[in-house]
Backbone bond lengths (Angstrom), bond angles and torsions (degrees), N, CA, C in turn:
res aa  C-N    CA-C-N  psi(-1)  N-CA   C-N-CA  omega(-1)  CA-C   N-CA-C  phi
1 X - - - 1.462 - - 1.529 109.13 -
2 X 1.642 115.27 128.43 1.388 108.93 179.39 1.828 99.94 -108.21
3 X 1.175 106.67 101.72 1.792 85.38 165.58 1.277 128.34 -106.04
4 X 1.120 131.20 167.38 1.985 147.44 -145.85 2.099 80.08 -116.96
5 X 1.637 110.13 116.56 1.278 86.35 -168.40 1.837 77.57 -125.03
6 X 1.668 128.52 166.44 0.994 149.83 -172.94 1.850 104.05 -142.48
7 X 1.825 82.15 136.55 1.782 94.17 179.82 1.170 98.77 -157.82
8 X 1.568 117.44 101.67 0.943 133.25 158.77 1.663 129.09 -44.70
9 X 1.336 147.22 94.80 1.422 133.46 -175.11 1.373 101.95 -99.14
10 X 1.667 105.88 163.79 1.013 126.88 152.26 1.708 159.22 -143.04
11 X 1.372 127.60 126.50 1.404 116.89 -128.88 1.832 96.67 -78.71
12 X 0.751 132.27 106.64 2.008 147.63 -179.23 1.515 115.45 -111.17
13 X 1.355 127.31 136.49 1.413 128.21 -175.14 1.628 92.40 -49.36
14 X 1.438 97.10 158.44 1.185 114.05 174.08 1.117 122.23 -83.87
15 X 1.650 115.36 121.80 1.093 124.81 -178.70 1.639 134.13 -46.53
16 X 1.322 109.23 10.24 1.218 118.13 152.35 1.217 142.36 -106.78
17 X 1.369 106.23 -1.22 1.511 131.67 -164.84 2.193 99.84 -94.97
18 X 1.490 94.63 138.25 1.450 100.71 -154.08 2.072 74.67 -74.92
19 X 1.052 138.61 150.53 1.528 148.95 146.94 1.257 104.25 -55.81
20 X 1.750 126.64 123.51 1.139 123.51 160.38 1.798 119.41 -123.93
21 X 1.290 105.44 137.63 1.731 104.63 -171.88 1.564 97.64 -88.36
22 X 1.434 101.32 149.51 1.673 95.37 178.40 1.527 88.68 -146.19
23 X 1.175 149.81 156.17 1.466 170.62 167.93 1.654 94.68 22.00
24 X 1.610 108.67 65.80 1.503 129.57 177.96 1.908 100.09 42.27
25 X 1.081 128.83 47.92 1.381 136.62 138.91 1.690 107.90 -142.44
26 X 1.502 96.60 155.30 1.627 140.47 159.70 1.599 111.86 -33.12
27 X 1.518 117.37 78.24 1.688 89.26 172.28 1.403 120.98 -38.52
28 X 1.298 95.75 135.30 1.650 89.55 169.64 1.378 112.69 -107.73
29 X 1.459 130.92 2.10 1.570 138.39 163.78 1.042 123.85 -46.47
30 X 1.559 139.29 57.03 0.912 117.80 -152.34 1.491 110.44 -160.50
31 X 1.341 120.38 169.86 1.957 90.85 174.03 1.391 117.02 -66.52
32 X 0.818 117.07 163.86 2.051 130.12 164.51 1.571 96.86 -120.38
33 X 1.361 90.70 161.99 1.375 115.08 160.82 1.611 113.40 -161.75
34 X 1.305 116.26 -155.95 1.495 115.67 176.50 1.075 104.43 -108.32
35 X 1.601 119.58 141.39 1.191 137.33 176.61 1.481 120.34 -35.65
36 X 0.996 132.21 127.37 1.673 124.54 -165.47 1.295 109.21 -85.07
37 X 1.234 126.13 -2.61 1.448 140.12 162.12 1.475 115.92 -67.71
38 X 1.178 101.15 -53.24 1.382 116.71 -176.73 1.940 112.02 -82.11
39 X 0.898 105.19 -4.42 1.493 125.04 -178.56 1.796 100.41 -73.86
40 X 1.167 85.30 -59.97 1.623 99.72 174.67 1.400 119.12 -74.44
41 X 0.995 112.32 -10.95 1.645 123.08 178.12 2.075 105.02 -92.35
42 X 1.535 94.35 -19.56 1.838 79.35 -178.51 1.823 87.22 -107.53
43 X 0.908 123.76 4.60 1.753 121.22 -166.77 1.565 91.67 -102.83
44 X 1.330 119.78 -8.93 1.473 100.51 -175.86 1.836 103.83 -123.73
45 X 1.428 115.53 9.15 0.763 147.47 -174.46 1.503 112.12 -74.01
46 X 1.620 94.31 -66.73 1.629 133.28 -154.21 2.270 90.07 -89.67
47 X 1.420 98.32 -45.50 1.774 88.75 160.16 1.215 121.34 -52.12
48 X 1.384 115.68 -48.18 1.332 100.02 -175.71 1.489 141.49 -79.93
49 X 1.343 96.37 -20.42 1.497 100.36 129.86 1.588 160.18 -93.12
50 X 1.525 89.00 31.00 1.562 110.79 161.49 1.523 112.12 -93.17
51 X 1.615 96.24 -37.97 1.588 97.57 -174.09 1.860 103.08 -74.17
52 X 1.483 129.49 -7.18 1.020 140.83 162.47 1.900 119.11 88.07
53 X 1.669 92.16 35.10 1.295 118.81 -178.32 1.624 115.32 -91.65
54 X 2.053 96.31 -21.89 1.736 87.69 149.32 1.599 96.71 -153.14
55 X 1.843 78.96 -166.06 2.036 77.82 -158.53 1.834 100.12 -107.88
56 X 1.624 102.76 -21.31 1.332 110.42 169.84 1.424 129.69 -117.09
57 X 1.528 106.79 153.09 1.351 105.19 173.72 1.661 98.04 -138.28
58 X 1.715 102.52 127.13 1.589 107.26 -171.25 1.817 100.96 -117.99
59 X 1.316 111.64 125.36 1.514 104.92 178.99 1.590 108.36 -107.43
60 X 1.228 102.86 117.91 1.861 107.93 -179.94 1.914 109.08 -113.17
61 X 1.529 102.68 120.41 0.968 98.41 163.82 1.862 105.51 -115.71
62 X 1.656 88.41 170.72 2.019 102.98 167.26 1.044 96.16 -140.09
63 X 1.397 113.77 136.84 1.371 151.47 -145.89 1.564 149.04 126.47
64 X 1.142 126.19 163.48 1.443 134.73 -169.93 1.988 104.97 -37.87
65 X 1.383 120.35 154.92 1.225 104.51 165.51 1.379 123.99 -52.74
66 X 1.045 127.70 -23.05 2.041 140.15 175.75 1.447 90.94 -59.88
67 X 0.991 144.21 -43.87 2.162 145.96 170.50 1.355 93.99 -28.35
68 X 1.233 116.29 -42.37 1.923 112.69 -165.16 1.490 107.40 -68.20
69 X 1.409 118.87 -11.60 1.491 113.81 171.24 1.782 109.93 -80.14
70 X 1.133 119.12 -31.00 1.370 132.31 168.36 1.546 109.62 -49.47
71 X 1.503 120.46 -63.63 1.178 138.08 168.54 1.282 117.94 -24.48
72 X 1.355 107.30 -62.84 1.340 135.90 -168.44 1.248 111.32 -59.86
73 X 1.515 122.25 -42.77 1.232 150.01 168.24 1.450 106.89 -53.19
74 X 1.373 122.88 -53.73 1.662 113.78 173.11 1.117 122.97 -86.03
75 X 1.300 119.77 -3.76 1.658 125.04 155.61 1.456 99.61 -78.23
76 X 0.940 146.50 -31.00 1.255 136.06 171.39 1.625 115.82 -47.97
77 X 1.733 91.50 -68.29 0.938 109.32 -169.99 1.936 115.66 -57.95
78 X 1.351 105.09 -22.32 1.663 103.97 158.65 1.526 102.29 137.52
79 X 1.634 117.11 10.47 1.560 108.98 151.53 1.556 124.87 -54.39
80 X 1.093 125.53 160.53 1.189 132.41 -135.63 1.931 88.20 -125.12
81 X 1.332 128.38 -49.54 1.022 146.99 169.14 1.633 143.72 -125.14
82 X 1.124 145.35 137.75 1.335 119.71 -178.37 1.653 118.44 -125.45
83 X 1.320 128.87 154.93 1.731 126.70 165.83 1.392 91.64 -112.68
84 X 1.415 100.38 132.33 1.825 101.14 153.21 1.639 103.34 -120.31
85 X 1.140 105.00 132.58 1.665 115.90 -172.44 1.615 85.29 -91.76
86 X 1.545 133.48 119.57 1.121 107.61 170.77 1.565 113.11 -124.08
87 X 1.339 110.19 144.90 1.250 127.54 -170.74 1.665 120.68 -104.71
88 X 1.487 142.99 167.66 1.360 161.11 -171.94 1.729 92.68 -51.52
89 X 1.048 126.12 124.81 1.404 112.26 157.25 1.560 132.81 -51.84
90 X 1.016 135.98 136.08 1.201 151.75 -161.75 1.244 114.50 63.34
91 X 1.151 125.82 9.71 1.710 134.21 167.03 1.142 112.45 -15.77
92 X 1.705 116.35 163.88 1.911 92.07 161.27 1.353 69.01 -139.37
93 X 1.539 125.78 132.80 1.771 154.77 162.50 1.587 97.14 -87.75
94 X 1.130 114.64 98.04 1.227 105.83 161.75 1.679 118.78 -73.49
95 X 1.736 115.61 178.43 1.193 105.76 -160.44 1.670 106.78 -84.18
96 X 1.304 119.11 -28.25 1.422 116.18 161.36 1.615 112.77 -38.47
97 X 0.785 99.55 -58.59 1.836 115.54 -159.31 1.505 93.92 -62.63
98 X 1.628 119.75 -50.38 1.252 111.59 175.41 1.650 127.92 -69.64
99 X 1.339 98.33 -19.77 1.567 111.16 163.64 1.377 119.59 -53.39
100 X 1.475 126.08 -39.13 1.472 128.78 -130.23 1.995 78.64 -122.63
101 X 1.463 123.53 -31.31 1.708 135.86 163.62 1.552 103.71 -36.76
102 X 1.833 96.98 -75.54 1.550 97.92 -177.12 1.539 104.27 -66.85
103 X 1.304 135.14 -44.40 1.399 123.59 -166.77 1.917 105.77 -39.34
104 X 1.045 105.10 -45.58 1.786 134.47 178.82 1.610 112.57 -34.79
105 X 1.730 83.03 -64.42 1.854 100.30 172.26 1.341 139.11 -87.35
106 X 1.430 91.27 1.72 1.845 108.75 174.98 1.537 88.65 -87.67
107 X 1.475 115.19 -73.38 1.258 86.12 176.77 1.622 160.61 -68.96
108 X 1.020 93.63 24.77 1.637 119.48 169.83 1.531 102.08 -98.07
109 X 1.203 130.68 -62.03 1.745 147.51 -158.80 1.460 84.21 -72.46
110 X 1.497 138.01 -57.44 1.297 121.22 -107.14 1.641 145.62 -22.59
111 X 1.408 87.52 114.30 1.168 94.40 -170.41 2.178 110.77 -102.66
112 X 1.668 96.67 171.61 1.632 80.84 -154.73 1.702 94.15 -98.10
113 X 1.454 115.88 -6.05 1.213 130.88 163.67 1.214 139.36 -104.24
114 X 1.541 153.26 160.73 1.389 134.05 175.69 1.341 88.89 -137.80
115 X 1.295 140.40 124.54 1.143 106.99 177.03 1.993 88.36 -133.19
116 X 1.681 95.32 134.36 1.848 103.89 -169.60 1.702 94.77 -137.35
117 X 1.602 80.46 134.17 1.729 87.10 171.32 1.463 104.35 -78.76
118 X 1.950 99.73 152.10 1.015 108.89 -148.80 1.635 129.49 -75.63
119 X 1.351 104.90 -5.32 1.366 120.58 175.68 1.707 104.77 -170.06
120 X 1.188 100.36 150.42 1.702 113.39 172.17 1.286 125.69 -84.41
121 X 1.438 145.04 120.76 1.126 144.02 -162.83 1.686 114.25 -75.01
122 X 1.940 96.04 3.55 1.466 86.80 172.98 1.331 120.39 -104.71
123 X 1.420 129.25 -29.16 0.974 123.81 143.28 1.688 126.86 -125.22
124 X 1.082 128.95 63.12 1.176 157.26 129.70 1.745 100.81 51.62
125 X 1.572 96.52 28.63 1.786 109.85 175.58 1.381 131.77 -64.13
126 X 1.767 106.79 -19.66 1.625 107.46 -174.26 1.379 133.04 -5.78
127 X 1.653 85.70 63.42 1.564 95.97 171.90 1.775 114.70 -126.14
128 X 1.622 114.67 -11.42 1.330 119.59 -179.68 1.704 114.35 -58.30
129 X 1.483 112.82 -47.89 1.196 100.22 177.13 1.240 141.38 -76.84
130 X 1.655 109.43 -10.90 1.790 111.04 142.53 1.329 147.71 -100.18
131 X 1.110 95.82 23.48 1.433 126.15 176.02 1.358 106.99 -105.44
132 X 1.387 126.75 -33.42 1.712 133.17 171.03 1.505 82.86 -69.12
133 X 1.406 137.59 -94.04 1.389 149.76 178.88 1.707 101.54 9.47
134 X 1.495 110.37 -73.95 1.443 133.50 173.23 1.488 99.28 -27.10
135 X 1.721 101.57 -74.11 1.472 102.03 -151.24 1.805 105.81 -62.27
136 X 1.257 97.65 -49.08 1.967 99.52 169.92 1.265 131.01 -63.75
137 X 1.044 108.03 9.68 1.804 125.42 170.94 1.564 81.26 48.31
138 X 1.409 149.49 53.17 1.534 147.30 144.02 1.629 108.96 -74.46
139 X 1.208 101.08 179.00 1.250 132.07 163.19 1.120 124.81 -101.62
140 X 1.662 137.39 120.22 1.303 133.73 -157.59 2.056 98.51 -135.25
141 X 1.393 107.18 171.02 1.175 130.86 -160.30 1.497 109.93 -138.09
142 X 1.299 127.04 53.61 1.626 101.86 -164.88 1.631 112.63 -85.77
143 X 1.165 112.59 -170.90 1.563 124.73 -144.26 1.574 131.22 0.47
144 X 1.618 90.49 76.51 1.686 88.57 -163.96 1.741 106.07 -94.42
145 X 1.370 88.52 147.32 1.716 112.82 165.95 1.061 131.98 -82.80
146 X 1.228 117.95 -36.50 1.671 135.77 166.08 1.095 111.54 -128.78
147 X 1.631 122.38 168.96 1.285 140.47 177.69 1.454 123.24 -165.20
148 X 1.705 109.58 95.63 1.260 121.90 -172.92 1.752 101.23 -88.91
149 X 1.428 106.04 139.79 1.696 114.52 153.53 1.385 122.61 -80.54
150 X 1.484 109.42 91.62 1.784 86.21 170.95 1.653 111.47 -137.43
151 X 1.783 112.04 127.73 1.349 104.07 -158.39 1.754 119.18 70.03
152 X 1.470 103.29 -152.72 1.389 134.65 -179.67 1.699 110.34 -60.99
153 X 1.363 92.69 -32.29 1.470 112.11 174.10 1.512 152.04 -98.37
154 X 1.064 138.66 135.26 1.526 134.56 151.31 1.086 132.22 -52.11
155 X 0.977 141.27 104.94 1.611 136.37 158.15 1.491 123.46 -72.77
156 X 0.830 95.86 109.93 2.346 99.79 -166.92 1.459 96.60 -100.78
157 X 0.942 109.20 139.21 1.687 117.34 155.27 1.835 105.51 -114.99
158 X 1.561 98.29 124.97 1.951 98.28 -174.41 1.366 78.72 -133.50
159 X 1.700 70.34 171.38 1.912 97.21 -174.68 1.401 87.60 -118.59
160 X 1.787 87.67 139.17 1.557 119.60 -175.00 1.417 92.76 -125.17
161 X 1.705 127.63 -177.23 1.300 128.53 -171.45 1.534 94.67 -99.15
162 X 1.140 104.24 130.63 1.451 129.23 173.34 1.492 119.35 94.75
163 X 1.866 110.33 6.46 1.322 99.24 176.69 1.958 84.33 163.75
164 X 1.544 82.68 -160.45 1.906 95.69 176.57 1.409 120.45 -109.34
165 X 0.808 137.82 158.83 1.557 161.79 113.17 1.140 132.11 -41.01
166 X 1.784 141.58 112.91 1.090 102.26 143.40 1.591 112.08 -137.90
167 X 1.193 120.31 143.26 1.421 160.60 151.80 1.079 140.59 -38.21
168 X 1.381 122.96 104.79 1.877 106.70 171.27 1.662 110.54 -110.94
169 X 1.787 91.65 130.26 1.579 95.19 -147.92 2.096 84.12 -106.27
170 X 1.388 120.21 123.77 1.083 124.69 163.86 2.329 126.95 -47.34
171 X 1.118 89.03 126.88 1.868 75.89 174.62 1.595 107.71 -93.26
172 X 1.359 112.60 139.60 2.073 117.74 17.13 1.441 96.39 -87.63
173 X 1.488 92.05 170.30 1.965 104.76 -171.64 1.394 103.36 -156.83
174 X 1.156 100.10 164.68 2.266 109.39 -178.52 1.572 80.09 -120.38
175 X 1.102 100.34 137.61 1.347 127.18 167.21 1.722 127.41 -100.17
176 X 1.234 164.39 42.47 1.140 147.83 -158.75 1.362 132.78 -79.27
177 X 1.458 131.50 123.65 1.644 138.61 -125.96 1.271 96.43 -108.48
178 X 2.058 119.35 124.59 1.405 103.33 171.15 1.784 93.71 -101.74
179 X 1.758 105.72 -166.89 1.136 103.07 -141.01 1.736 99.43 -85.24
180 X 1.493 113.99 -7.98 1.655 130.21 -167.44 1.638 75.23 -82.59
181 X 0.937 156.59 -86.80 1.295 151.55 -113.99 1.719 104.79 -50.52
182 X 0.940 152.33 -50.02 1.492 150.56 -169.77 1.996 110.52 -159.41
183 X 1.267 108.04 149.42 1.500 100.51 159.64 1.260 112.64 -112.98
184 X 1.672 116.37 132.06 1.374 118.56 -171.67 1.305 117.33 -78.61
185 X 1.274 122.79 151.96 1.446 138.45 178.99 0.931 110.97 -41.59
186 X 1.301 126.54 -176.72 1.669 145.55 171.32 1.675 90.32 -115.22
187 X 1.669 112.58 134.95 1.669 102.51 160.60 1.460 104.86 -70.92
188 X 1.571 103.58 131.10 1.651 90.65 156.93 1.639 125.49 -99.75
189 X 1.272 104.70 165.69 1.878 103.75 -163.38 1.310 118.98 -49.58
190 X 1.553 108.53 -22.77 1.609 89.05 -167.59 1.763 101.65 -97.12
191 X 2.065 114.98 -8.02 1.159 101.59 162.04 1.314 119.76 -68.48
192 X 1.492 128.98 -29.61 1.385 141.88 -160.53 2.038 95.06 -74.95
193 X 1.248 118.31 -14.12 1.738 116.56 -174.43 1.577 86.24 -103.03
194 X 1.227 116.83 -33.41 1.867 108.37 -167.93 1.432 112.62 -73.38
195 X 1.372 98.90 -32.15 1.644 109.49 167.92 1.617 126.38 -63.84
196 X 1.561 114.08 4.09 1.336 109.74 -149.60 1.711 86.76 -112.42
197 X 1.503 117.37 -24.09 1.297 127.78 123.52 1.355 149.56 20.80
198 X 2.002 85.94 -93.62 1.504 90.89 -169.32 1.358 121.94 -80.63
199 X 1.037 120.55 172.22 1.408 122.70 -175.82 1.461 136.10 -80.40
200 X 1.310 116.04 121.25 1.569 115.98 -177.67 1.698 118.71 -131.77
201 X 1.461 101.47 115.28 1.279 116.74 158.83 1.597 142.28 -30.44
202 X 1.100 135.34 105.68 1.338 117.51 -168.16 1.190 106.30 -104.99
203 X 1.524 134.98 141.01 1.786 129.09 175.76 1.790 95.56 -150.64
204 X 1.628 106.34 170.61 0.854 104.92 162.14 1.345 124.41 -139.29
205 X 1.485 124.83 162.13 1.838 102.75 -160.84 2.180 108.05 -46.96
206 X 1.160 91.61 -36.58 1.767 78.58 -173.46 1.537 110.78 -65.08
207 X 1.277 132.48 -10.98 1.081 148.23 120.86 1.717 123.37 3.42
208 X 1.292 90.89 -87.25 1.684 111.03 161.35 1.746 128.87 -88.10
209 X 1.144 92.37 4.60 1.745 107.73 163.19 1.590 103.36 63.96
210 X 1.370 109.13 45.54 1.695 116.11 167.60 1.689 110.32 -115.02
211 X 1.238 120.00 157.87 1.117 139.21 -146.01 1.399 86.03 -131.39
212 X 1.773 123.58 99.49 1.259 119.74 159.99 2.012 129.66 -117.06
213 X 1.508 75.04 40.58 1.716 88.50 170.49 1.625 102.51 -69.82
214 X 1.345 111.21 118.46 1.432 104.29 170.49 1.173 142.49 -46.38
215 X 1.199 159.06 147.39 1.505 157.21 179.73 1.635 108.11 -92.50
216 X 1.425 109.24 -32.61 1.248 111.73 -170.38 1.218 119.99 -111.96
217 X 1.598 147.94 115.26 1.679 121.93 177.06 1.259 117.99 -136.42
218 X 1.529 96.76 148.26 1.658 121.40 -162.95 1.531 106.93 -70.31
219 X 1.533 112.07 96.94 0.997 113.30 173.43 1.924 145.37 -50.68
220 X 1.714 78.09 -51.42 1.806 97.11 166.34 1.717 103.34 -160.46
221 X 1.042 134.91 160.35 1.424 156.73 174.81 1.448 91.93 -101.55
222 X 1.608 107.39 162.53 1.189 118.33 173.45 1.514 102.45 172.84
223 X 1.459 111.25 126.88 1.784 137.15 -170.88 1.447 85.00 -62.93
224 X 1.715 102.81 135.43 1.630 106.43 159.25 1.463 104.80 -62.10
225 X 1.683 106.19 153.75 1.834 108.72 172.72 1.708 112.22 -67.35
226 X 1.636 106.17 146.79 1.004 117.48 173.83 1.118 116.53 -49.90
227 X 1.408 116.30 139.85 1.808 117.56 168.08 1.406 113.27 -64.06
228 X 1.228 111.29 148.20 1.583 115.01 158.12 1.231 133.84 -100.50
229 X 1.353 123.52 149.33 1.703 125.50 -155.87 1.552 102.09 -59.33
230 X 1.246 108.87 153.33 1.594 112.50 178.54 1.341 109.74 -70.09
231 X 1.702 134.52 171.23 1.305 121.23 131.80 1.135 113.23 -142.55
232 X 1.285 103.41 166.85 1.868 129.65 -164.22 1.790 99.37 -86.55
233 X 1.445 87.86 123.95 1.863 110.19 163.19 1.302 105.32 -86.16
234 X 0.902 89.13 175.08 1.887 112.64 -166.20 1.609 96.20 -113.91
235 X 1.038 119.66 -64.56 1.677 129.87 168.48 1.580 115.61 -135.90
236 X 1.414 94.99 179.74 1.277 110.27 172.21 1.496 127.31 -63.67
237 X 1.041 123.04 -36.95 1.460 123.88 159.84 1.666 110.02 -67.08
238 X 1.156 136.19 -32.99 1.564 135.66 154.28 1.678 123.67 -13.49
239 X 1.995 73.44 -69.35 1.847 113.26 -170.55 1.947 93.34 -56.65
240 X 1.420 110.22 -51.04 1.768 110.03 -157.62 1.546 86.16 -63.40
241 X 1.115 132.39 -59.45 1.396 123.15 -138.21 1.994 106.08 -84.16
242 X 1.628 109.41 -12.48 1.436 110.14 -178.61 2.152 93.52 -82.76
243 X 1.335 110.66 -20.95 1.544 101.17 -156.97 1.435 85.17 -89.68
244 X 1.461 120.05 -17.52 1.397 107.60 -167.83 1.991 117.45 -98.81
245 X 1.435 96.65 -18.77 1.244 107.48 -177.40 1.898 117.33 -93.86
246 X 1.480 103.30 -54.89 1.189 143.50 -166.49 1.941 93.96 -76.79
247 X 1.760 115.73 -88.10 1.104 117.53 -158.28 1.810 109.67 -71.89
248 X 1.400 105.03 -11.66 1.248 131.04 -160.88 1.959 115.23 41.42
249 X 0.773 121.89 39.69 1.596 137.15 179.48 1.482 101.82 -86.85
250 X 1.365 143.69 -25.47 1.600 128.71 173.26 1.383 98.85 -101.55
């Protein structure tokens, strides 16, 4: 089986970087990297075509020209090709809009896979990859742990609440990556120079004839309130009368 596989990334502060609000927005000064969702979504991607279950691996991001460092990153990491749809800096793409982007470029690429990590650590929307699913009348798999080839089909094992699932998802299919499913590589240097290389597409949504004026807008940001210091009861009758007077919770 050769399959045409698609992995959308996306460039998000780095998940190590503390978030800071400054005049009700998000610094954005800060490092980026690629979504660690999506990390695992081109690392399990790029296996499966080692094990020679496909012949492509296409990395598409949307975003600011700075996205092309993301890009770069999954050509490293062992994509084969990349699209960056690129958009206004500081844009906000909602996940519809980014749904209806890739819907755009699947059908141009078609590919027999999509495979998207399952949510973004920036805003924690996990809604693009069933909403692509939707629009392609496909069959999708979200938060998967495993991923067997057998036949026409996938076999996914996902996590549901209270345990797993598993699934045989027909091709073509959307895939969405939880975080047990694989740990991604390190680029190494001489992939990170081979990548500098490969080839990447540039378009822009008017391009693909999508409409990404937002529907929704971020009015103001604002830091949850600081906690306050604990304090120590003496007893249990102490504890009832501070939760009941004080925290007012009884």
């Amino acid at each position: 089986m050769s399959l045409k596989l698609l992995v959308p990334v996306k460039r998000v502060i780095d998940y190590a970087v503390k978030v800071r609000v400054t005049g009700g927005k998000i610094d954005t000064n800060v490092k980026h990297s690629m979504n660690p969702f999506d990390e695992i979504a081109v690392e399990e991607a790029v296996r499966m075509r080692e094990k020679k279950f496909a012949k492509e691996v296409i990395a598409v991001t949307i975003g600011p020209a700075k996205s092309a460092e993301t890009l770069r990153t999954a050509l490293a990491m062992g994509a084969d090709r990349a699209i960056h749809v690129e958009v206004p800096e500081n844009s906000e793409v909602l996940p519809l809009q980014v749904a209806k982007l890739l819907k755009a470029i699947a059908e141009k690429e078609k590919p027999d896979v999509v495979f998207l990590g399952k949510q973004a650590i920036d805003d924690d929307s996990s809604q693009t990859g069933q909403m692509l699913a939707g629009l392609m009348g496909w069959s999708q798999a979200a938060f998967a742990n495993k991923i067997e080839v057998s036949g026409d089909k996938l076999t996914v094992t996902r996590e549901v609440d209270g345990g797993l699932e598993t699934i045989a998802s027909k091709l073509p299919t959307i895939i969405t990556t939880d975080l047990r499913l694989n740990e991604p590589r390190y680029a190494t240097l001489p992939n990170i120079m081979k990548a500098k290389k490969k080839k990447v597409d540039k378009m822009t949504p008017a391009d693909l004839k999508v409409d990404i004026t937002p529907s929704i807008e971020t009015i103001k940001i604002e830091e949850p309130p600081k906690r306050a210091g604990g304090k120590k009861v003496e007893s249990v009758d102490e504890l009832v009368e501070k939760l009941k007077n004080e925290a007012k919770v009884l």
